[in-house]
C-alpha positions, 0 to 999 in steps of 0.5 A, spaced: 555 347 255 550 343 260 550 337 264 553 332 258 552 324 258 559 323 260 557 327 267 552 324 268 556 318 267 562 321 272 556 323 277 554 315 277 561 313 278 561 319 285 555 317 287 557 310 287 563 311 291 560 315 296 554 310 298 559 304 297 566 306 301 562 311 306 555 308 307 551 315 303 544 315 302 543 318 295 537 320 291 536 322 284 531 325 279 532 325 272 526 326 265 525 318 265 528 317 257 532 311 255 538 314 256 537 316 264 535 309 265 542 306 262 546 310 265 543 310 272 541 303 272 545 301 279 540 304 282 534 303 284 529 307 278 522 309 280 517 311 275 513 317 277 509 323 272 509 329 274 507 337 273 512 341 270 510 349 271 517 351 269 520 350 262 524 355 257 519 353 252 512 353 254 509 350 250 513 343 254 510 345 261 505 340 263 505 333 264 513 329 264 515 322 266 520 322 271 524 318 275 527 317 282 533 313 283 535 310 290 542 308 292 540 305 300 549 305 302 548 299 304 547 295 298 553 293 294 552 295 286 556 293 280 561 299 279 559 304 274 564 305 268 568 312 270 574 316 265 580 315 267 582 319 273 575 320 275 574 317 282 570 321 288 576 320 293 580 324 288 574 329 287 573 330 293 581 332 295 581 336 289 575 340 292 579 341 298 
């Protein structure tokens, strides 16, 4: 089924509540396309191009935009909107 929109959104919401409530320092990567910088907006975006060598087409190996998002843990960021239910803590127990 893959990584959906929606899980990433869920990922976000995690990764901010970890940085805010445990001072983590997160670091992501994602094809730079409007729709990743929406929703990782609260963090910090870098824009960077990179050579991919590993495709499932290979005609889509070669250069990609990319970006790299920086949340620091000591910062304080808007909360990302979550599904209902959907919080790191409650992640985390239930991983347990």
């Amino acid at each position: 089924a893959g990584f959906t929109p929606d899980d990433h959104r869920d990922l976000v919401s995690y990764l901010l509540d970890a940085s805010q409530d445990y001072g983590a320092r997160v670091v992501i990567s994602n094809s730079d396309t409007k729709e990743t910088r929406a929703i990782y907006a609260p963090f910090k975006l870098h824009r960077l191009n990179v050579h991919r060598s590993v495709s499932a087409n290979g005609q889509r190996r070669g250069k990609a935009a990319e970006v790299i998002g920086v949340l620091d843990g000591r910062e304080r960021y808007v909360s990302a909107p979550r599904r209902a239910g959907k919080t790191f803590s409650a992640a985390m127990e239930a991983a347990s």
